[in-house]
C-alpha positions as CSV (number, residue, x, y, z in Angstrom):
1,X,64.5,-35.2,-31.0
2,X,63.5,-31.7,-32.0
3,X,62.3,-33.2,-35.4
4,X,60.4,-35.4,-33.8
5,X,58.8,-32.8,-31.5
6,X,57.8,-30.3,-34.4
7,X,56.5,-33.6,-36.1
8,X,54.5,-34.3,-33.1
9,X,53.1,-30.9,-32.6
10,X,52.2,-30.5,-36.4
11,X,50.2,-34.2,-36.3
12,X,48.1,-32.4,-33.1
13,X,47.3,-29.2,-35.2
14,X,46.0,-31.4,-38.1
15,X,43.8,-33.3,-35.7
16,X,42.4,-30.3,-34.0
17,X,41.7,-28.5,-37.6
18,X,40.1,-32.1,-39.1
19,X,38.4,-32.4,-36.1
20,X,36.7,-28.6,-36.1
21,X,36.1,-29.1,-40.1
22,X,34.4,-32.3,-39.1
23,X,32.5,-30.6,-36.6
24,X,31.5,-27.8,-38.8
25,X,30.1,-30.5,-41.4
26,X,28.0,-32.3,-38.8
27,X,26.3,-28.7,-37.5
28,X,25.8,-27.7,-41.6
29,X,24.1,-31.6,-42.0
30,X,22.3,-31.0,-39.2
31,X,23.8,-33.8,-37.3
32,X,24.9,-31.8,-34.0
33,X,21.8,-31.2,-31.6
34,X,22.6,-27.9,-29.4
35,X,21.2,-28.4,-26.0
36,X,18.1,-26.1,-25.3
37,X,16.1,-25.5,-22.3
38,X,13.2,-24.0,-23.5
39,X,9.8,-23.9,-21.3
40,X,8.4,-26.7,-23.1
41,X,11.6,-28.4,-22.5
42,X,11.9,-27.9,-18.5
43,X,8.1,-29.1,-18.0
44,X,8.9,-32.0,-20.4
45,X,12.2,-33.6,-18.6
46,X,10.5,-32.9,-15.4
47,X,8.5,-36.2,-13.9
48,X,6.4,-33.9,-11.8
49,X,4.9,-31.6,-14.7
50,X,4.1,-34.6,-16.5
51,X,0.2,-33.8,-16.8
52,X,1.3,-30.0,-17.8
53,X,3.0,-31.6,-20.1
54,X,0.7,-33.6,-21.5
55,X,-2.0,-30.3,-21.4
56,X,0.0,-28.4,-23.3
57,X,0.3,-30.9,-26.0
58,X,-3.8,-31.6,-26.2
59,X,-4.1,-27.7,-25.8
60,X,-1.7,-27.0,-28.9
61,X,0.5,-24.6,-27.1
62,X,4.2,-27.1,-26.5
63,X,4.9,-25.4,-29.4
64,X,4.1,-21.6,-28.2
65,X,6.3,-22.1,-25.5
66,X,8.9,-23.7,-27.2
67,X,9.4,-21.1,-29.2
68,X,11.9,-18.1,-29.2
69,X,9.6,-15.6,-27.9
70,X,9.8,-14.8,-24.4
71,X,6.7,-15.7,-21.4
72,X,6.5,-16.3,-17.9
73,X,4.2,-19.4,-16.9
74,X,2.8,-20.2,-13.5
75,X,3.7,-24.4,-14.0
76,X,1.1,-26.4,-11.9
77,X,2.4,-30.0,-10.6
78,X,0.7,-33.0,-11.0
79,X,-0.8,-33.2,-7.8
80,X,-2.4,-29.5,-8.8
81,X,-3.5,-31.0,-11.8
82,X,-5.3,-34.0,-10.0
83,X,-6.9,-31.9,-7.4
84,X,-8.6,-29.5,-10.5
85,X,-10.1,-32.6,-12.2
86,X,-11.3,-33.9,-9.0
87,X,-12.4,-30.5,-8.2
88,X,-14.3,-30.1,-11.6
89,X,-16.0,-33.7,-12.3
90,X,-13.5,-35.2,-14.6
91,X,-12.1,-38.5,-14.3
92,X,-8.7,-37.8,-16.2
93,X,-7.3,-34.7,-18.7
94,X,-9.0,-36.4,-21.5
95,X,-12.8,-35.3,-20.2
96,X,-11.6,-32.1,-20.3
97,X,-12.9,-29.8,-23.3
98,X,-10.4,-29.0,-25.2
99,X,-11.2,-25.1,-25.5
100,X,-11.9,-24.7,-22.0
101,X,-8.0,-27.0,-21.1
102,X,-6.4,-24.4,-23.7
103,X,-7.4,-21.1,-21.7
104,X,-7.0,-22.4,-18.4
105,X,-3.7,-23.3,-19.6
106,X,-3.6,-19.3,-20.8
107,X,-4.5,-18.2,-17.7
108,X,-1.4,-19.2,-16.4
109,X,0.9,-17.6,-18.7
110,X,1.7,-13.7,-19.4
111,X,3.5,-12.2,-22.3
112,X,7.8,-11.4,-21.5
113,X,9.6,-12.0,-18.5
114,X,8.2,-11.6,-15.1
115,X,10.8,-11.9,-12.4
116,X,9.5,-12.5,-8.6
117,X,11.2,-9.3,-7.8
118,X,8.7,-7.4,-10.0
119,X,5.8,-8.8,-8.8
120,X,3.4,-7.0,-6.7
121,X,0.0,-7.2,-4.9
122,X,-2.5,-5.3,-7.9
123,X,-4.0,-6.6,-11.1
124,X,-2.3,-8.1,-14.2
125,X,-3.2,-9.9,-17.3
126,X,-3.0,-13.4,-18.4
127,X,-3.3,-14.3,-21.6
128,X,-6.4,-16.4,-21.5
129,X,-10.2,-15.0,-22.4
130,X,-13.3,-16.4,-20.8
131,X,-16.8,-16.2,-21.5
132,X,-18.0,-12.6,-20.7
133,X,-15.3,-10.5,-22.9
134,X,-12.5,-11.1,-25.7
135,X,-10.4,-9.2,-23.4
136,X,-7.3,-10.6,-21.7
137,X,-8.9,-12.2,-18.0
138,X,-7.1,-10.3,-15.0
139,X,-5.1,-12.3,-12.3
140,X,-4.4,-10.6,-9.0
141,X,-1.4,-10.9,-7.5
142,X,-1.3,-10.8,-3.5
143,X,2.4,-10.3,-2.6
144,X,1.6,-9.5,0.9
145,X,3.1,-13.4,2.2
146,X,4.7,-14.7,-0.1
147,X,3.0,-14.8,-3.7
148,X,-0.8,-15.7,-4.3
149,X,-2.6,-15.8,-7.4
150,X,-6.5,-15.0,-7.5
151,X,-6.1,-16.7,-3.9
152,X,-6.1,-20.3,-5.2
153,X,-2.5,-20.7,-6.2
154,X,0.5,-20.4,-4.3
155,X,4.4,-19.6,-6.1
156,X,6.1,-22.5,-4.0
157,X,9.3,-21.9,-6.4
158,X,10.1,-18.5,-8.2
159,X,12.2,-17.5,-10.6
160,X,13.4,-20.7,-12.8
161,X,15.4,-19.3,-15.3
162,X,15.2,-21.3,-19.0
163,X,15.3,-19.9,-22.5
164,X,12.5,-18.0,-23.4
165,X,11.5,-16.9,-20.0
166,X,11.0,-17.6,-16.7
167,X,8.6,-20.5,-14.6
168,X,7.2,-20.1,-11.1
169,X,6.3,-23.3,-10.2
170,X,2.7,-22.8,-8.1
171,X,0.6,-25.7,-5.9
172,X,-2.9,-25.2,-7.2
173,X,-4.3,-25.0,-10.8
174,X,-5.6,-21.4,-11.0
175,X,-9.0,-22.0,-12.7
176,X,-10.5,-19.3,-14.6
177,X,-12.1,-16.3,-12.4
178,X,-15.3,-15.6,-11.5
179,X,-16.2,-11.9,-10.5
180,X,-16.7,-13.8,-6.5
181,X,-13.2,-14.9,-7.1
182,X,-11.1,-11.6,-7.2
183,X,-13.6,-10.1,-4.5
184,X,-13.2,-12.3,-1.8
185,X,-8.5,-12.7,-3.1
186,X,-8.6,-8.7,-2.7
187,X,-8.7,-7.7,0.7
188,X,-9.8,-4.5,-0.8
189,X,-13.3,-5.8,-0.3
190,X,-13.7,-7.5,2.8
191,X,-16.5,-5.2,4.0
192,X,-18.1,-6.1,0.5
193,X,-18.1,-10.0,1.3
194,X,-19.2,-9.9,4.5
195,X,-22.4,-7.6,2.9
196,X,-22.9,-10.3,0.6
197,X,-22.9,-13.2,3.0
198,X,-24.4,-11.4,6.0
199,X,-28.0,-13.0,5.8
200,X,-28.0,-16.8,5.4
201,X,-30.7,-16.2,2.8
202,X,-28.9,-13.8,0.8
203,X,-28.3,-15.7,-2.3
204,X,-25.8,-12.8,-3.9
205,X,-22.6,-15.4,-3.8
206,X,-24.3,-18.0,-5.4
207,X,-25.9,-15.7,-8.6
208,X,-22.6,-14.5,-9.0
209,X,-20.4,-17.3,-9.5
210,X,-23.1,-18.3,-12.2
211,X,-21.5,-18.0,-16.2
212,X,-25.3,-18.4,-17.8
213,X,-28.0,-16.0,-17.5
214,X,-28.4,-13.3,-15.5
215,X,-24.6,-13.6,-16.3
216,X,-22.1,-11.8,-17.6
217,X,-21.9,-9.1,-14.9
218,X,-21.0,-5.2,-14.4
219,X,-20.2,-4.7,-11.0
220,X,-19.3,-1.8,-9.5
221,X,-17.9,-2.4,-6.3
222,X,-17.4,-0.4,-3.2
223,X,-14.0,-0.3,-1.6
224,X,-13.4,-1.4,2.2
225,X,-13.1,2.4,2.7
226,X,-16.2,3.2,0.6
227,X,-18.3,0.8,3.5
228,X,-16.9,2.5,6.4
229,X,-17.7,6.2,5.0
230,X,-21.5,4.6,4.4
231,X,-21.7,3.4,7.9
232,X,-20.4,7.2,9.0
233,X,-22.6,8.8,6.8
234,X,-26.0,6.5,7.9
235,X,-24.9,7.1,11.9
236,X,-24.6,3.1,12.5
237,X,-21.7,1.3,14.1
238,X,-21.4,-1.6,11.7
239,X,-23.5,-3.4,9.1
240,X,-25.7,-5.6,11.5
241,X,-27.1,-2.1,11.9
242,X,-28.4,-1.8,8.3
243,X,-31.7,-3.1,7.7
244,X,-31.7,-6.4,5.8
245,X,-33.8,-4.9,2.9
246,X,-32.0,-1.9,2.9
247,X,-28.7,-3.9,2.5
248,X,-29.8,-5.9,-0.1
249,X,-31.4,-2.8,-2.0
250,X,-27.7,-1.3,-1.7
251,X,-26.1,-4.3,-2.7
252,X,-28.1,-5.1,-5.9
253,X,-27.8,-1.3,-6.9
254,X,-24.1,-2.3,-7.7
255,X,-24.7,-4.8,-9.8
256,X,-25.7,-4.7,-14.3
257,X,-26.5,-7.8,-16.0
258,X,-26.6,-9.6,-19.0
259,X,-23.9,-7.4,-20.0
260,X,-20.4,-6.9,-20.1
261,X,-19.4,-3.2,-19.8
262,X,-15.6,-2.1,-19.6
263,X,-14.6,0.9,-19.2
264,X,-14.2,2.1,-23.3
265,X,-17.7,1.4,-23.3
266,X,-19.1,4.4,-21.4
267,X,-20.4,7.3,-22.6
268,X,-20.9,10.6,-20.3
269,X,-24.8,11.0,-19.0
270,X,-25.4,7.2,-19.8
271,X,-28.1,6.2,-17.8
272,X,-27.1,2.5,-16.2
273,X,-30.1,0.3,-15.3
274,X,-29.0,-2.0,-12.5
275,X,-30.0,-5.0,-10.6
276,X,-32.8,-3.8,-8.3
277,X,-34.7,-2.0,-10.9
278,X,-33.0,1.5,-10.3
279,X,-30.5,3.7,-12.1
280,X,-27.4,5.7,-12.0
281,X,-25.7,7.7,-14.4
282,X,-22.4,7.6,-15.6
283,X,-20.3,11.0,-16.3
284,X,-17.3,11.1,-17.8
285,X,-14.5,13.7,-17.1
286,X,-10.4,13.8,-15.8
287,X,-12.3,10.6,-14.1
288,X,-15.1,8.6,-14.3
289,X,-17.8,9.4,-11.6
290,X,-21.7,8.4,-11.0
291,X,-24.2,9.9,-10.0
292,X,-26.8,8.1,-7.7
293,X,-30.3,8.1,-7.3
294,X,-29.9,10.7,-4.3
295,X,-27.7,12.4,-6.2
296,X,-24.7,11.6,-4.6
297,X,-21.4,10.9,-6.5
298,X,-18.9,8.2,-6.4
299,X,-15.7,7.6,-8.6
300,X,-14.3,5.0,-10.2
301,X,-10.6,4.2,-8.8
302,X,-10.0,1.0,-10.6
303,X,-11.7,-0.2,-13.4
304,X,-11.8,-3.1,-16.0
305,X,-11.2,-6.2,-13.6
306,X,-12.2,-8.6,-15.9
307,X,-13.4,-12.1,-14.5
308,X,-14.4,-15.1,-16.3
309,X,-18.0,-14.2,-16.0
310,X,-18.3,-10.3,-16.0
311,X,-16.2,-7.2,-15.3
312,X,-15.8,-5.3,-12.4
313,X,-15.0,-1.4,-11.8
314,X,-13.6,-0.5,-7.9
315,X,-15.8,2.6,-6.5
316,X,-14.7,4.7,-3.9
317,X,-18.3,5.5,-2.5
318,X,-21.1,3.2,-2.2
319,X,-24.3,4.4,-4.3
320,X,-27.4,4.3,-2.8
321,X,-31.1,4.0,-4.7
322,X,-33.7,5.6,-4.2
323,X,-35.5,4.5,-1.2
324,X,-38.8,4.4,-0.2
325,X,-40.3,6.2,2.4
């Protein structure tokens, strides 16, 4: 019986070691598939990223992010997906053009892995470009309730581990932004949108959502803090109490067009023509202030916010032209 039992126990060893040569064979003939859960992968075997899916394959990126390098992607669903084609005119994915589907698609994706837990409200980048720079287009993150993006999109589920990153699955399609966009997501300029929509004639929203001439857009925008200082300084309680013309002479002071100008392309004493026909003047230093037409100085606190259709730069003052008497 003991013969028998070493026989046994040698026939088992000589299984195991044909079996793990065998093994060995397939992986070198490339006959063994190892299991992966890339990004790519996860949207793919899910029913309900079936039109991210299919984006990413007309867009040419399944391949980008089924690769080894890391990102984290905001993943639409496909009743986000129908709602932005509704939204925007087209009757199905395939209307879409195909440049402007790929950097959508960018602008829900950034570079490395970006856990929930290091999320918070402030500006990042996505990886997209739009129209008015070949810079990376800003998203802001609101982490005040939850997680909002450019206050269209929604994180209904964070932090879904795969291979080469992470995926917070969000409710809306977050379209490429407009400079209107960030300023009415960032509570930081409340007091700024309800300027620019006080007078039912005021036609400030609608100019700058535009992407065509007088687009792109430098606007230098005055924080919530910045309005309440003004009202101080001009002795008024709110901004009913500011003429209309004198609101919308403020208001257009703030704003360059036709051009794009971030922040590496200032120079110190450069005079700025702006909007209403007056100028300020840009000095550079520690930090980078202007000068008014009263002579009055405000500094920059946040600049480069770049938007599908221009940049903006966060003041900390609001500038005031010269007025007549």
């Amino acid at each position: 019986m003991a013969f028998i039992s070493k026989i046994s126990k040698f026939a088992l060893f000589a299984l195991l070691v044909t079996g793990l040569i065998s093994c060995s064979d397939d992986d070198e003939a490339g006959d063994v598939i190892v299991p992966s859960n890339t990004i790519a992968d996860f949207v793919a075997a899910n029913d309900n990223y079936s039109s991210l899916a299919a984006a990413l394959e007309v867009a040419g990126l399944t391949s980008t992010l089924d690769g080894s390098a890391n990102y984290t992607v905001f993943a639409p669903n496909n009743a986000a997906f129908n709602t932005f084609l509704s939204d925007n005119g087209f009757a199905s994915l395939d209307e879409v053009p195909e440049d402007l589907l790929r950097e959508v698609l960018l602008n829900h994706v950034q570079a490395g892995v970006i856990m929930s837990s290091n999320l918070a409200t402030g500006y990042i980048s996505s990886m997209a470009t739009g129209m008015a720079s070949e810079e990376p287009l800003s998203m802001y993150i609101n982490t005040e309730d939850g997680v909002m993006i450019n206050g269209m999109a929604e994180v209904t589920n964070a932090d879904i581990d795969v291979d080469n990153g992470v995926i917070h699955a969000v409710d809306a399609v977050i379209g490429l932004p407009d400079v209107v966009d960030f300023a009415t997501a960032d509570p930081t300029f409340d007091i700024l949108v309800q300027a620019l929509t006080r007078e039912d004639e005021f036609t400030f929203v609608e100019t700058l959502q535009m992407t065509d001439s007088p687009a792109p857009f430098t606007v230098f925008a005055p924080t919530n803090d910045a309005f309440v200082a003004l009202l101080d300084e001009l002795e008024v309680a709110g901004l009913g109490d500011i003429q209309t013309e004198t609101l919308s002479a403020v208001l257009t002071y703030h704003v360059v067009t036709e051009v794009n100008v971030r922040s590496a392309d200032l120079s110190d004493d450069m005079m700025v023509e702006t909007l209403n026909g007056d100028s300020f003047t840009v000095n550079l230093g520690d930090t980078v202030t202007i000068t008014d037409a009263n002579d009055r100085t405000a500094t920059v606190v946040a600049a480069d916010v770049q938007a599908n259709n221009g940049v903006i730069h966060v003041l900390d003052t609001v500038i005031l032209p010269g007025m007549e008497e």
